[in-house]
Residue frames relative to the residue before (quaternion, step in Angstrom):
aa qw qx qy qz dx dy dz
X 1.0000 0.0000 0.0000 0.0000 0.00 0.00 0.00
X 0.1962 -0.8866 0.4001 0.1236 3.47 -1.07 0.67
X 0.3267 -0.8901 0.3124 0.0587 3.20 -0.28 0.71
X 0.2696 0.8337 -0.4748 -0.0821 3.91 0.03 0.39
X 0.3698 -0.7043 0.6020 0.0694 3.25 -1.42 0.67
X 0.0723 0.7409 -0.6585 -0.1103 3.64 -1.03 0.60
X 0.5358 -0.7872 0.2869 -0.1046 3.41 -0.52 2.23
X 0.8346 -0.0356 -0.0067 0.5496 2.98 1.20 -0.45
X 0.0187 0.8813 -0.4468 0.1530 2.86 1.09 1.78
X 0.5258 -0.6969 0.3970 0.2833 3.76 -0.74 0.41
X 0.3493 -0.6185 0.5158 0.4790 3.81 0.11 -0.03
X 0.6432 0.5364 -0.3583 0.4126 3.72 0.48 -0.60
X 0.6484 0.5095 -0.3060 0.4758 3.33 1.00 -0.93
X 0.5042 0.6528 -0.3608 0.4352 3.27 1.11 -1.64
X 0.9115 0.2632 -0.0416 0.3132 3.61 0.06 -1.56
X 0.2055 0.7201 -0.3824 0.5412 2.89 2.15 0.81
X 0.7812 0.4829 -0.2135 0.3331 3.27 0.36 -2.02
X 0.7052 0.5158 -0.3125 0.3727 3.37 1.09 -2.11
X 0.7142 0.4874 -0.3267 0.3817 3.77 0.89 -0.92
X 0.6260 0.5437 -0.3796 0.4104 3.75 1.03 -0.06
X 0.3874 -0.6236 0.6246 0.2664 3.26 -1.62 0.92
X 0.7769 0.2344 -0.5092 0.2867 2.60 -1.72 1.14
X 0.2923 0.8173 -0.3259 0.3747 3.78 1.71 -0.62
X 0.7703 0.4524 -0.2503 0.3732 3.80 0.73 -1.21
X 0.5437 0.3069 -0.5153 0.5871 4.01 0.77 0.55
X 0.6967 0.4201 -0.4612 0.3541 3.68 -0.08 -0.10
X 0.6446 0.6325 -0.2909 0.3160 3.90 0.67 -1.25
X 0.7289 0.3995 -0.2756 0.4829 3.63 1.10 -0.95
X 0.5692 0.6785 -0.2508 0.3909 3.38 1.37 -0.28
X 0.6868 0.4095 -0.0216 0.6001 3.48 1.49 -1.65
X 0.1431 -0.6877 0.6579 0.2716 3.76 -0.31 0.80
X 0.0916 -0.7366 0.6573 0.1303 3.51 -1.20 0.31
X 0.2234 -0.7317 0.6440 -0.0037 4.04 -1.04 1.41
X 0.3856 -0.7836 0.4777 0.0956 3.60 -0.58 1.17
X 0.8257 0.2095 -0.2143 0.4779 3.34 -1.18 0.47
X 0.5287 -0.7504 0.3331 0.2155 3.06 -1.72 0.12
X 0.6088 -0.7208 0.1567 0.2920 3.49 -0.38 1.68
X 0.1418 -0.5360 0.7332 0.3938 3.73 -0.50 -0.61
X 0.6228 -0.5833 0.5113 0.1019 2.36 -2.01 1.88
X 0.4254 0.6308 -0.3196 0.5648 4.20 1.27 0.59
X 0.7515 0.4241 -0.1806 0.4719 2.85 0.84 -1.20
X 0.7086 0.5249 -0.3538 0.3118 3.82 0.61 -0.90
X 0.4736 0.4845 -0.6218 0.3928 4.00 0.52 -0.37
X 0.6557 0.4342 -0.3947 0.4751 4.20 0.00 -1.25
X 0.7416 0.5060 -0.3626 0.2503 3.64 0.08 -0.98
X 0.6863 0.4393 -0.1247 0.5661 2.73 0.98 -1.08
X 0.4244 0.7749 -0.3714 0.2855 3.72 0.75 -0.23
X 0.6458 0.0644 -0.0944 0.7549 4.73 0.10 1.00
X 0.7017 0.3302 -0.5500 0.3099 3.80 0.17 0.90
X 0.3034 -0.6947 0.6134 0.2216 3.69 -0.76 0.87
X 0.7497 0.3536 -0.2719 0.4888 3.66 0.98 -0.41
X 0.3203 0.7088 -0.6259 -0.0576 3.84 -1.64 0.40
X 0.3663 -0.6408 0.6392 0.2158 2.81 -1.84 0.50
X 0.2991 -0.7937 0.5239 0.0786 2.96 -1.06 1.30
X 0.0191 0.8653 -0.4020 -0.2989 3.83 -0.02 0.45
X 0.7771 0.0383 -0.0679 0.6246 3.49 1.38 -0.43
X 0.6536 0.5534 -0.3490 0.3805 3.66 0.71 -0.15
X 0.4960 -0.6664 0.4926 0.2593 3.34 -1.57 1.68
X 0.2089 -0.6507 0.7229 0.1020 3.18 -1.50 0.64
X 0.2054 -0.8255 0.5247 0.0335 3.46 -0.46 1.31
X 0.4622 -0.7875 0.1880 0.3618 3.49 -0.63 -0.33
X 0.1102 0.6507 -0.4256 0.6191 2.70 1.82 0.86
X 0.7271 0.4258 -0.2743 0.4634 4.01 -0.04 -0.90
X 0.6693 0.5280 -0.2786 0.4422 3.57 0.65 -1.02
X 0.5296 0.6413 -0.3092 0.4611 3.15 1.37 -1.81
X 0.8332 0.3949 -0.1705 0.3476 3.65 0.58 -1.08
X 0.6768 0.3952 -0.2839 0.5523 3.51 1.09 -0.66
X 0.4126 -0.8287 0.3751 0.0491 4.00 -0.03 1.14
X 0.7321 0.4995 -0.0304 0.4622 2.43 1.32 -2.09
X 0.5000 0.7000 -0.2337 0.4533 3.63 1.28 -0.59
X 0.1245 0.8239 -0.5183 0.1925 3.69 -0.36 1.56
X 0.7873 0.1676 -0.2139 0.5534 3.02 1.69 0.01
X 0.1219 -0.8722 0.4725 0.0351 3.72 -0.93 0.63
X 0.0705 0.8528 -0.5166 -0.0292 3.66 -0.01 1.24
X 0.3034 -0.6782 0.6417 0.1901 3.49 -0.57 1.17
X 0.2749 -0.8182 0.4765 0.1674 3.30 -1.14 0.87
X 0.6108 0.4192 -0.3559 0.5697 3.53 0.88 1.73
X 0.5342 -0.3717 0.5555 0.5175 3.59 -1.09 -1.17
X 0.8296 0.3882 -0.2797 0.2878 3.37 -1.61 -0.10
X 0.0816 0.7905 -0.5776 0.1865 3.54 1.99 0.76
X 0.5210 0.5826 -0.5110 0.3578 3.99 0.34 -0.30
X 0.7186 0.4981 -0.2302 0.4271 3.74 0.63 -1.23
X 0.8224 0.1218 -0.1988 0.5190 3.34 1.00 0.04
X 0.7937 0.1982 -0.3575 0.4506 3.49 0.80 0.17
X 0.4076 -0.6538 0.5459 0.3292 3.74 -0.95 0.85
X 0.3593 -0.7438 0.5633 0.0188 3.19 -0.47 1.79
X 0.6129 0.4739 -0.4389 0.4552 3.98 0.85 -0.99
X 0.6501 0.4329 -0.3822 0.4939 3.96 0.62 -1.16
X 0.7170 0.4951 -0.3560 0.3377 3.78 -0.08 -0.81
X 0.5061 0.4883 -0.3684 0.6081 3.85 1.44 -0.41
X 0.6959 0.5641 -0.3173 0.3112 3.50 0.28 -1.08
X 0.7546 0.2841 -0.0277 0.5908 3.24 1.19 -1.31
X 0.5807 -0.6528 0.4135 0.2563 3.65 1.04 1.24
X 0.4247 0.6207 -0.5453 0.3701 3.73 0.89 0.61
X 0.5144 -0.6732 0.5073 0.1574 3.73 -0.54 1.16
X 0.0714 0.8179 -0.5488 0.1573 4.25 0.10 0.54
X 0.1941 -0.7566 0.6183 -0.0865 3.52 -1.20 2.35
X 0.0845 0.4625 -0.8495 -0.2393 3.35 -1.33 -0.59
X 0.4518 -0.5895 0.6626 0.0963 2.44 -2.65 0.62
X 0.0777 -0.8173 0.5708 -0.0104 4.25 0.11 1.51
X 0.9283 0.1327 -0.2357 0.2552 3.16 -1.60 0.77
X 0.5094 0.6768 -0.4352 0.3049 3.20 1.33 0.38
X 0.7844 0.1858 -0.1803 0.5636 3.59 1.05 0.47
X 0.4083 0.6619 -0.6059 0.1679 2.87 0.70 1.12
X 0.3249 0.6111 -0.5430 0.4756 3.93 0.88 0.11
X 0.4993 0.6890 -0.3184 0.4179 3.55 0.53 -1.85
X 0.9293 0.1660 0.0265 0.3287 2.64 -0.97 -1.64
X 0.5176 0.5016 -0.4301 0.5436 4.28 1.14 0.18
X 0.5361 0.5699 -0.3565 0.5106 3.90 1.17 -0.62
X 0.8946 0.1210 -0.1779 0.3917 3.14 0.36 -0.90
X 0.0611 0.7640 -0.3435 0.5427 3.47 1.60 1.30
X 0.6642 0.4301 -0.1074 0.6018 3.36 0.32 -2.45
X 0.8658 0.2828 -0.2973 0.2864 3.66 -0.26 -1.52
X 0.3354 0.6525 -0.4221 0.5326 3.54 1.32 0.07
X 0.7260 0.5068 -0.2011 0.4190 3.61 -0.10 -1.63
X 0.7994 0.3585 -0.2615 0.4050 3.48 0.67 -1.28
X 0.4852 0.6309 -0.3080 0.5212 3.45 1.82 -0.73
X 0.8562 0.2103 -0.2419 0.4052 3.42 0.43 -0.30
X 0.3939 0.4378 -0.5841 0.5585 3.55 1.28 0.77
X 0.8966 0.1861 -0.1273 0.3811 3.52 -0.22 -0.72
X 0.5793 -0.7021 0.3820 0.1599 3.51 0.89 1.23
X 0.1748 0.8137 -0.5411 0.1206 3.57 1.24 0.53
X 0.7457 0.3186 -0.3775 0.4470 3.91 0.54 -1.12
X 0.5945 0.4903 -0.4517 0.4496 4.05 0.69 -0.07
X 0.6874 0.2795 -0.4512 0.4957 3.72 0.74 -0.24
X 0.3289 0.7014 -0.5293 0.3459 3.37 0.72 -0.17
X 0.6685 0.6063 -0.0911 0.4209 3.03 0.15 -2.34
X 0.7727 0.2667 -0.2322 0.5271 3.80 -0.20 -1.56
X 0.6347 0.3872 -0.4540 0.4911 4.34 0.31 -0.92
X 0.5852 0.4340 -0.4718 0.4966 4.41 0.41 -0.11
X 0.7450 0.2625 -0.2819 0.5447 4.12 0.52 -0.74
X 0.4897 -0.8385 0.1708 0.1673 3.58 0.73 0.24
X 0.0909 0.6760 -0.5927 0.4283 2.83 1.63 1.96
X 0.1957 -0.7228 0.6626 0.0093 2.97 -1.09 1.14
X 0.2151 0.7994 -0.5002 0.2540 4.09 0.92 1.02
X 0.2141 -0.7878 0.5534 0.1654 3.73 -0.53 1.02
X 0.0157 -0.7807 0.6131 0.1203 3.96 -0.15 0.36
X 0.4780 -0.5819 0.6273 0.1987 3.11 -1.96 0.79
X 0.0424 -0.6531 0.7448 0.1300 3.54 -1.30 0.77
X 0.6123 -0.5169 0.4652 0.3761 3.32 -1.80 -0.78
X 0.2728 -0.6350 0.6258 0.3615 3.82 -1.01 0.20
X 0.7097 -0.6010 0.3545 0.0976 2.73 -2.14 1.08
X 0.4374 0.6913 -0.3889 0.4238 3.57 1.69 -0.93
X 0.8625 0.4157 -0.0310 0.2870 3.45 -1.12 0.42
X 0.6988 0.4380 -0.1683 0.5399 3.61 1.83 -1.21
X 0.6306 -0.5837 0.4530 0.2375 2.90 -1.21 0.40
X 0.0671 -0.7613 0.6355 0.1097 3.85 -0.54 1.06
X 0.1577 0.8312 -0.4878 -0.2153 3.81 -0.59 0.18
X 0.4271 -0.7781 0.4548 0.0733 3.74 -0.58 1.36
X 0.1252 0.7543 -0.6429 0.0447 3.79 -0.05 1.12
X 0.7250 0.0679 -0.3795 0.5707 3.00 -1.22 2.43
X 0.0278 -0.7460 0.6615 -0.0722 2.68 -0.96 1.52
X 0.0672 -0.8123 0.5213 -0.2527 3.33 0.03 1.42
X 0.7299 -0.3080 0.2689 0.5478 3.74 -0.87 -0.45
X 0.5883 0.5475 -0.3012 0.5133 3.46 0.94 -1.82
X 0.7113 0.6397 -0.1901 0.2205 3.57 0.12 -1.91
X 0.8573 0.3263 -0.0508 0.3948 2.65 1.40 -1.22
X 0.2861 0.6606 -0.3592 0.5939 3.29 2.25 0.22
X 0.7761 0.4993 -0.1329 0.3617 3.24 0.47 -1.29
X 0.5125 0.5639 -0.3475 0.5464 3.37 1.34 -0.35
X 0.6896 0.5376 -0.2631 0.4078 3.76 0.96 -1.54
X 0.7751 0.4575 -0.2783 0.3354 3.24 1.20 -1.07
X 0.1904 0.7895 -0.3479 0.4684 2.96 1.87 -0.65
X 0.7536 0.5830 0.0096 0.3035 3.03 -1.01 -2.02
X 0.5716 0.4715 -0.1058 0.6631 3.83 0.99 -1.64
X 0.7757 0.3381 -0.3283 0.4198 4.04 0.11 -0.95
X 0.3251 -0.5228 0.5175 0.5943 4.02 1.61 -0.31
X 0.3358 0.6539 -0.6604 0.1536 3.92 -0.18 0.46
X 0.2147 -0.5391 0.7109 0.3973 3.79 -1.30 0.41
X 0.0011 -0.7499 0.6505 0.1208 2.89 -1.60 0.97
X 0.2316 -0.7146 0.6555 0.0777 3.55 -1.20 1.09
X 0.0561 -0.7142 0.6821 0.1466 3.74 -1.20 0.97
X 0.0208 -0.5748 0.7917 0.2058 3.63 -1.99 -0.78
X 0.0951 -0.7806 0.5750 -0.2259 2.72 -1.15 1.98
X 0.6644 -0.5229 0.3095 0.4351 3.60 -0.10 1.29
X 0.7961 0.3989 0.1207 0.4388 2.94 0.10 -2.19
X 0.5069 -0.7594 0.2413 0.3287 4.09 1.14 -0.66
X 0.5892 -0.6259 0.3178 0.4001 3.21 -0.34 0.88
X 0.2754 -0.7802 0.5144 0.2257 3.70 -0.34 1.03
X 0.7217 -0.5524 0.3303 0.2548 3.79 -1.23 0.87
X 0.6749 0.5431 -0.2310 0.4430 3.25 1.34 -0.92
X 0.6010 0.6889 -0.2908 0.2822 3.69 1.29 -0.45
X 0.2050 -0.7634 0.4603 0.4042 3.77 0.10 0.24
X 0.3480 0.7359 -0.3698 0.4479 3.75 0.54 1.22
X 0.0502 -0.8776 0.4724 0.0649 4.03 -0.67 0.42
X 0.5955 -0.6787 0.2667 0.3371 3.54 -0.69 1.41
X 0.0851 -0.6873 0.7151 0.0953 3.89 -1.03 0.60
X 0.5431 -0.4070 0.6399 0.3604 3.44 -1.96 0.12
X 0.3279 -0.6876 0.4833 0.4313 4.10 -0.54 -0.32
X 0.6157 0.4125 -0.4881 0.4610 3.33 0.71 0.26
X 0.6135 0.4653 -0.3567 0.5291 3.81 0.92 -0.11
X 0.7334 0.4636 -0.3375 0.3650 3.78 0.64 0.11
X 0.5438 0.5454 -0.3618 0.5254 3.07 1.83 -0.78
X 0.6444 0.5623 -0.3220 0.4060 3.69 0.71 -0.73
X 0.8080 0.4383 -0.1820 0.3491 3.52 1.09 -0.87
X 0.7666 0.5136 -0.1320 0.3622 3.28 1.72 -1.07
X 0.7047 -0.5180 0.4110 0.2572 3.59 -1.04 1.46
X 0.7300 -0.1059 0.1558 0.6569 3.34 1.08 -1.42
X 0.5783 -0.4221 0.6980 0.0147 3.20 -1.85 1.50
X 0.5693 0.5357 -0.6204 -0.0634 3.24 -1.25 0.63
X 0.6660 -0.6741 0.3085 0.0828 3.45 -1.01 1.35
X 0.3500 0.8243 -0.4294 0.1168 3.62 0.23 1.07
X 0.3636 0.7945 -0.3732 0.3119 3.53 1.19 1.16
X 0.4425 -0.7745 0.3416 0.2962 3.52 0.21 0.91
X 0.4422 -0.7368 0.3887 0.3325 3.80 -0.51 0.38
X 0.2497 0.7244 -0.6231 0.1570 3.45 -0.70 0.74
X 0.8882 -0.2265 0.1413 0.3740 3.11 -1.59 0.36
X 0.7885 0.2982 -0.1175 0.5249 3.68 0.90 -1.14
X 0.6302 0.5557 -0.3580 0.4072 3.42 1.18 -0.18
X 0.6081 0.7435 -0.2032 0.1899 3.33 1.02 -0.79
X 0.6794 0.1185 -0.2291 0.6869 3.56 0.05 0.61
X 0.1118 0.8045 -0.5815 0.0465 4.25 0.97 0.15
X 0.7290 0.2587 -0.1535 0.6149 3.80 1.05 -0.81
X 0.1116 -0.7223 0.6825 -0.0110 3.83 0.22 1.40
X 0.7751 -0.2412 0.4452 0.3778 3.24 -1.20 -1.39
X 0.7392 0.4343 -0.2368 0.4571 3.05 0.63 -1.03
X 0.6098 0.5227 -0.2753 0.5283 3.68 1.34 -0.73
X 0.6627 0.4436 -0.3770 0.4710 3.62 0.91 -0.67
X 0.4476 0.7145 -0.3594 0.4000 3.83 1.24 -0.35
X 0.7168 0.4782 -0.2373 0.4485 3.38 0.94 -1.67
X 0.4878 0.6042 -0.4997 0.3839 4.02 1.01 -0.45
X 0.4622 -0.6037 0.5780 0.2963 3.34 -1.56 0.31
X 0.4958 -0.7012 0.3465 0.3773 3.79 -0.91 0.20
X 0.6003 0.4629 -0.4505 0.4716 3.64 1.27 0.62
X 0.3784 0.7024 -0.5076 0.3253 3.88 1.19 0.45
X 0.2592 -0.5929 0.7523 0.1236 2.88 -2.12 1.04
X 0.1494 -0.8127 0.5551 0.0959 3.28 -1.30 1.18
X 0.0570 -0.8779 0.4575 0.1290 3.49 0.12 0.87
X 0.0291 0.8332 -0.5515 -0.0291 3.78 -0.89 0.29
X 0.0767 0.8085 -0.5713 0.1187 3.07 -0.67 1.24
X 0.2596 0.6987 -0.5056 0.4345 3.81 2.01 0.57
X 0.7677 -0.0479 0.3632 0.5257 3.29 -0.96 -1.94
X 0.3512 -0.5779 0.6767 0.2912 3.60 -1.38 0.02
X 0.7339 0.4165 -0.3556 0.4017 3.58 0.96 -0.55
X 0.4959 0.6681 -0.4634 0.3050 3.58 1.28 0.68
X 0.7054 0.3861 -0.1837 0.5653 3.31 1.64 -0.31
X 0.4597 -0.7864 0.3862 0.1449 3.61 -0.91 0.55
X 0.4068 -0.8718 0.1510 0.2272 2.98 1.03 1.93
X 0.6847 0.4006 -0.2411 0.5590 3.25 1.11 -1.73
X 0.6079 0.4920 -0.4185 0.4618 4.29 0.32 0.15
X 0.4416 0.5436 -0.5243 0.4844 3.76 1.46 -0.76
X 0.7073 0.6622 -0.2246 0.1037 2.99 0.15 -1.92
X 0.6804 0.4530 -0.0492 0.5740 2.95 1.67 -1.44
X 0.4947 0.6607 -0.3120 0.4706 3.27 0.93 -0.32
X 0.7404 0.4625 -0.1179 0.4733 3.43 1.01 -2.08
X 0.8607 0.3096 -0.2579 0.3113 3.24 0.88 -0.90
X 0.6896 0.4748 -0.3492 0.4208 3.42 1.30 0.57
X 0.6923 -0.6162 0.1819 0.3286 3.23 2.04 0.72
X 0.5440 0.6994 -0.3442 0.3106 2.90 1.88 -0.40
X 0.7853 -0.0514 -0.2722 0.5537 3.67 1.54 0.99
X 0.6467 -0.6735 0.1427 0.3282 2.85 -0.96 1.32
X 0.7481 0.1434 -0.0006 0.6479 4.14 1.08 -0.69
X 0.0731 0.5639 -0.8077 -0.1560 3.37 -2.13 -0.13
X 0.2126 -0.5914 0.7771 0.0329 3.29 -1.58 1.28
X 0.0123 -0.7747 0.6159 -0.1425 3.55 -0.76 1.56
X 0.1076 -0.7785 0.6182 -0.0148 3.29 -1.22 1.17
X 0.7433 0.1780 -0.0709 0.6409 3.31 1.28 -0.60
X 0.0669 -0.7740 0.6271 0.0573 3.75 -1.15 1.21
X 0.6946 -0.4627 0.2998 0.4622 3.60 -1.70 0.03
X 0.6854 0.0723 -0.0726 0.7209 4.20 0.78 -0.44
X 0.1767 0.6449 -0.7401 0.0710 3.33 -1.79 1.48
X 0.2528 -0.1843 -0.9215 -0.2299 0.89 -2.70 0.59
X 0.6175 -0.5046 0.4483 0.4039 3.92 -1.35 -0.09
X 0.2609 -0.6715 0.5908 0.3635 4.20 -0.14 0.66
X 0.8006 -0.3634 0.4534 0.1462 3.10 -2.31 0.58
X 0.7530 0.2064 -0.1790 0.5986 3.43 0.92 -1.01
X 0.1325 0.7584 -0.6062 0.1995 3.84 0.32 0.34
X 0.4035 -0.5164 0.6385 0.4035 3.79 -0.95 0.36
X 0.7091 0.3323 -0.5190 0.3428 4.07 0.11 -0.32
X 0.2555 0.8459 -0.2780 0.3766 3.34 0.86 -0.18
X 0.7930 0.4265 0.0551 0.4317 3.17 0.77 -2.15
X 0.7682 0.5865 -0.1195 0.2272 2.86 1.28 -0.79
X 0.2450 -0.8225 0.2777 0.4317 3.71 0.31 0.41
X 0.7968 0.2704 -0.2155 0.4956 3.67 1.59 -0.70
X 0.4371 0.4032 -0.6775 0.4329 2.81 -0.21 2.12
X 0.2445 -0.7659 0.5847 0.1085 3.18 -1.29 0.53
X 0.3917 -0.7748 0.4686 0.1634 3.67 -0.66 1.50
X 0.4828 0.6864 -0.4654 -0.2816 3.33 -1.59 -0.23
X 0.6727 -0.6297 0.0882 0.3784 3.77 -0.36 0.35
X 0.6978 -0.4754 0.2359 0.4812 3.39 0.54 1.22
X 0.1160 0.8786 -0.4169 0.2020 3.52 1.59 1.44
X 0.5458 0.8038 -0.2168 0.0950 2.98 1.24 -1.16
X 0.5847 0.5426 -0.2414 0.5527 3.38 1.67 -0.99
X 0.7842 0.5464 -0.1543 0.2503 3.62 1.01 -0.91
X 0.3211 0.6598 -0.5962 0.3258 3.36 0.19 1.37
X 0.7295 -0.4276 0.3490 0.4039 4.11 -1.18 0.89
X 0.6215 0.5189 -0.2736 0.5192 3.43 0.46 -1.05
X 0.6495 0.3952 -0.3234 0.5633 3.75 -0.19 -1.47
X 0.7607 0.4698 -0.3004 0.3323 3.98 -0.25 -1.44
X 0.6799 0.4850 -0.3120 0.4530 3.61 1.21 -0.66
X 0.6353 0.5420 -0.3823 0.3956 3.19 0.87 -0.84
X 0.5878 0.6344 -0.2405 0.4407 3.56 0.96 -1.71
X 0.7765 0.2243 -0.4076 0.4249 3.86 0.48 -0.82
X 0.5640 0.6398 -0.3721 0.3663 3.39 0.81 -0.45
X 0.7035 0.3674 -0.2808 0.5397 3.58 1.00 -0.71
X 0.4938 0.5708 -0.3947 0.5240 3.56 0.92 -0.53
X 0.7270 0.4033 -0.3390 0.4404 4.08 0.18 -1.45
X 0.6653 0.6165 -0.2426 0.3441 3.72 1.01 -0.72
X 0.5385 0.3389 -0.2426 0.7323 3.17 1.42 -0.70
X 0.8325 0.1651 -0.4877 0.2044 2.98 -0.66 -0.06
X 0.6597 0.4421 -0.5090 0.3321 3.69 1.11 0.34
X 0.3477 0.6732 -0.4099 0.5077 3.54 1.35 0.11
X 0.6169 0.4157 -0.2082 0.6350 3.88 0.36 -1.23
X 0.8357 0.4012 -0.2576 0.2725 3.41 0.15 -0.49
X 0.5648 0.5691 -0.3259 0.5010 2.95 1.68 -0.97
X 0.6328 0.6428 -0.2666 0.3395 4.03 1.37 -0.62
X 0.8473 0.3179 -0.3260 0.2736 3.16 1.21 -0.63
């Protein structure tokens, strides 16, 4: 008999699932445990399931070493590398998914609302009209500027369209090239960072991607750029953002994703008035969450039914 278990399920999510149509052949099937475990806790937890979903928590190999019964692993996203040790999990015949394109609409929506939040300072007037500065400020309209998209992926590539939809020029740099079909035109990445209005970050994180915005790349931005990121936090170099923001040397960062989360309270981004925070939200909208469990339950009884 097989068992799967998704382990570190959010209550939000949880009450995401129960309130969606279509959600009810999959729920009585999928046991689902709330909150997040202590890494102590998972060898028992996990202990008679051949199946999990993984939504954010590393599995080391030490962790595998412990959980026997485990033969399948669906990370619920891309970047299953960053949290599961993929060399141990081959070794030890443990089957290992990500879940692609189920949020990329999702996650380019909230990209745009980032972008527009940080031309027009929406969460800082927010902020000052709640302490009662009443101070209208002037951003810039979108017609006409320059969006430039690094990774064109699923997300990358929504985002170009939507782009594109606002009359944005949009310029990308894409690993692999900018395909023909995009409404969007090819840069060097050190020529785009220099040219675009907005920065926005869709390159997955891996070995070569990592720190991709160091210092020297955050230099090349003009000082009226909006950097938006909703990829990896570890694609940008946090403590250079920082510096970057706090001597003006560009005008915003819209951030969904940072180098360690959740993000602490006292962080220097935190401090800051032009950037704009949120909690790695981007994937999360009913739609995006429905697809994801549904493709997630599929693979893993499919993957299961194989081994």
């Amino acid at each position: 008999m097989t068992r799967t278990l998704y382990f570190d399920c959010s209550a939000d999510m949880k009450a995401l699932y129960e309130s969606t149509e279509g959600m009810a052949d999959i729920l009585p099937s999928l046991e689902l445990r709330l909150g997040d475990p202590d890494p102590s806790e998972l060898p028992g937890l996990l202990s008679g399931y051949t199946g999990v979903l993984n939504g954010h928590t590393r599995m080391s190999a030490e962790l595998l070493d412990a959980c026997p019964d485990v033969k399948v692993v669906v990370f619920l996203g891309t970047g299953v590398a960053s949290y599961v040790d993929m060399e141990a999990a081959a070794a030890r015949g443990i089957a290992v998914h990500g879940i692609a394109g189920y949020g990329n609409r999702t996650i380019a929506e909230h990209s745009l609302a980032l972008m527009l939040a940080g031309v027009r300072g929406v969460a800082r007037l927010d902020r000052e009209m709640r302490a009662g500065t009443w101070r209208p400020d002037s951003g810039f309209e979108l017609e006409g500027k320059t969006l430039g998209i690094v990774g064109l992926g699923g997300v990358g590539r929504t985002m170009a369209k939507l782009g594109a939809a606002l009359g944005m020029k949009v310029i990308a740099w894409n690993r692999s090239g900018v395909p023909s079909d995009l409404p969007c035109t090819a840069r060097k990445l050190h020529d785009l960072l220099a040219e675009a209005d907005v920065v926005s970050l869709h390159v997955s994180l891996t070995n070569e991607t990592a720190g991709i915005l160091d210092a020297r790349r955050l230099a090349l931005l003009k000082p009226s750029t909006i950097l938006v990121n909703t990829a990896r936090g570890g694609l940008v170099d946090e403590a250079a953002l920082v510096s970057t923001l706090q001597e003006g040397r560009i005008a915003h960062a819209a951030l969904d994703t940072f180098a360690e989360e959740p993000l602490t309270p006292d962080h220097p981004l935190t401090k800051l008035n032009n950037v704009t925070l949120t909690s790695h939200a981007g994937f999360m909208t009913r739609e995006a969450a429905t697809r994801l469990l549904q493709s997630a339950y599929e693979l893993t009884t499919e993957a299961l039914a194989k081994t």
